[in-house]
C-alpha beads as a LAMMPS data file, in Angstrom:
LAMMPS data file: protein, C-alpha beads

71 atoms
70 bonds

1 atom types
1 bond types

-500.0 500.0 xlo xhi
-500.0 500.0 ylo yhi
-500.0 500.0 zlo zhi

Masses

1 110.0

Atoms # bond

1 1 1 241.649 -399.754 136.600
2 1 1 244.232 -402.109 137.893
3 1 1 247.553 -403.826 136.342
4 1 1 249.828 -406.410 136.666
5 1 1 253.057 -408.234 135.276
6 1 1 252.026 -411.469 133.012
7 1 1 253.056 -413.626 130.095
8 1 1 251.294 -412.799 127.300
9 1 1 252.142 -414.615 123.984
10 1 1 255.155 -415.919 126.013
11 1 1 256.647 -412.417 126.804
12 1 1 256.544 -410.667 129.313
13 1 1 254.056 -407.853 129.686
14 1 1 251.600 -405.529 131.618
15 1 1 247.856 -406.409 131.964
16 1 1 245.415 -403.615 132.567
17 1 1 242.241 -404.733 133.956
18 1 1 238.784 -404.236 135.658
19 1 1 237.608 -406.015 138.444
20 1 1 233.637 -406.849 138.421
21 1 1 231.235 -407.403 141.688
22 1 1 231.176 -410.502 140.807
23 1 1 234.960 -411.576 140.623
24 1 1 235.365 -411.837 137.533
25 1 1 238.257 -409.926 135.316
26 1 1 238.258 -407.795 132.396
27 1 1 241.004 -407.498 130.749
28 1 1 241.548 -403.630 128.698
29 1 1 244.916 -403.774 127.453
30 1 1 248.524 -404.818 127.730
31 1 1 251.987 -403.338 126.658
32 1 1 255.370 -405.667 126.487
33 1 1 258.329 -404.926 128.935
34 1 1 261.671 -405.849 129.007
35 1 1 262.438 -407.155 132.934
36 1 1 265.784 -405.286 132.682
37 1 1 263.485 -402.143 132.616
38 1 1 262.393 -403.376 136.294
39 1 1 266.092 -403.228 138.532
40 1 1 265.020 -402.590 142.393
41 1 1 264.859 -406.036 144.560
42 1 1 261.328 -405.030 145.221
43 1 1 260.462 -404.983 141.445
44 1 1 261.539 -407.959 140.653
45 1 1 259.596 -409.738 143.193
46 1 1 256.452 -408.265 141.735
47 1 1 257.208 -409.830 138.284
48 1 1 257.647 -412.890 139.838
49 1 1 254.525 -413.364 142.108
50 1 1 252.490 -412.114 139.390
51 1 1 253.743 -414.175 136.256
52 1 1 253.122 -417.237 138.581
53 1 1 249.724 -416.757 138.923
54 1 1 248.994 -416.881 134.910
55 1 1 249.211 -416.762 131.443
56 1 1 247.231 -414.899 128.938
57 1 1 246.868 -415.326 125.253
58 1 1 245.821 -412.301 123.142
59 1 1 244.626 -413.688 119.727
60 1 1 241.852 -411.945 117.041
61 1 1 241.484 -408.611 119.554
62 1 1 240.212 -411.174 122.156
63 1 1 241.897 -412.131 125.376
64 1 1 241.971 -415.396 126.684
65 1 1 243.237 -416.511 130.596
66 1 1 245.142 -419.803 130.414
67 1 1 245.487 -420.338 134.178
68 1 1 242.308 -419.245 136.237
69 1 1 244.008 -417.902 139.160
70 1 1 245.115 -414.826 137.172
71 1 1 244.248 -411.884 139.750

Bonds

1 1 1 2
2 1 2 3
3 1 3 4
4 1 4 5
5 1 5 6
6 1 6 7
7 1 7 8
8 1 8 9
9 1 9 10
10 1 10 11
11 1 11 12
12 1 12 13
13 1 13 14
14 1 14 15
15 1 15 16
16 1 16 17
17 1 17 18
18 1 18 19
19 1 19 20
20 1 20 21
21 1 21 22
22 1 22 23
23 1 23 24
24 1 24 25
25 1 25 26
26 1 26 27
27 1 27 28
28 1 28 29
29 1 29 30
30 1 30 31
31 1 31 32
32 1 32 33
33 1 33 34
34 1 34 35
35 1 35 36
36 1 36 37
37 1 37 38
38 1 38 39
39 1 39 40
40 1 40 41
41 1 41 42
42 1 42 43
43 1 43 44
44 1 44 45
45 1 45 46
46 1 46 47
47 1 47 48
48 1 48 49
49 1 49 50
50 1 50 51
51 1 51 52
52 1 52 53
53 1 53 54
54 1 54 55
55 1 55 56
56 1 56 57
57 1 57 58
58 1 58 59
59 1 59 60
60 1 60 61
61 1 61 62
62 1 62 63
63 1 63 64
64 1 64 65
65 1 65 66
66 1 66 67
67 1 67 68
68 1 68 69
69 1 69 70
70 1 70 71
């Protein structure tokens, strides 16, 4: 299992996720942050690489990737 920093429901958050053979993702679960949590140089540059790369909406127990270059 894999994770990542994202905006889910317009917060901030972290994505845990499968990758398949095939490329495509799966996402498990998430769990909100706050990005004062996150205080070293290097963290902070993780939040913002990955939150640039998509947006997820979690809606009826279903996820759903806005921008296809989540991962």
């Amino acid at each position: 299992m894999c994770w990542s920093f994202a905006i889910v429901n317009n917060k901030l958050a972290e994505i845990y996720f499968d990758k398949k053979k095939n490329g495509q993702v799966k996402i498990r679960g998430h769990c909100y942050v706050k990005q004062e949590e996150y205080k070293t140089k290097t963290e902070q540059k993780w939040i913002e690489h990955d939150i640039g790369r998509g947006r997820v909406v979690y809606r009826n127990k279903k996820y759903r990737i806005i921008k296809s270059k989540i991962l």
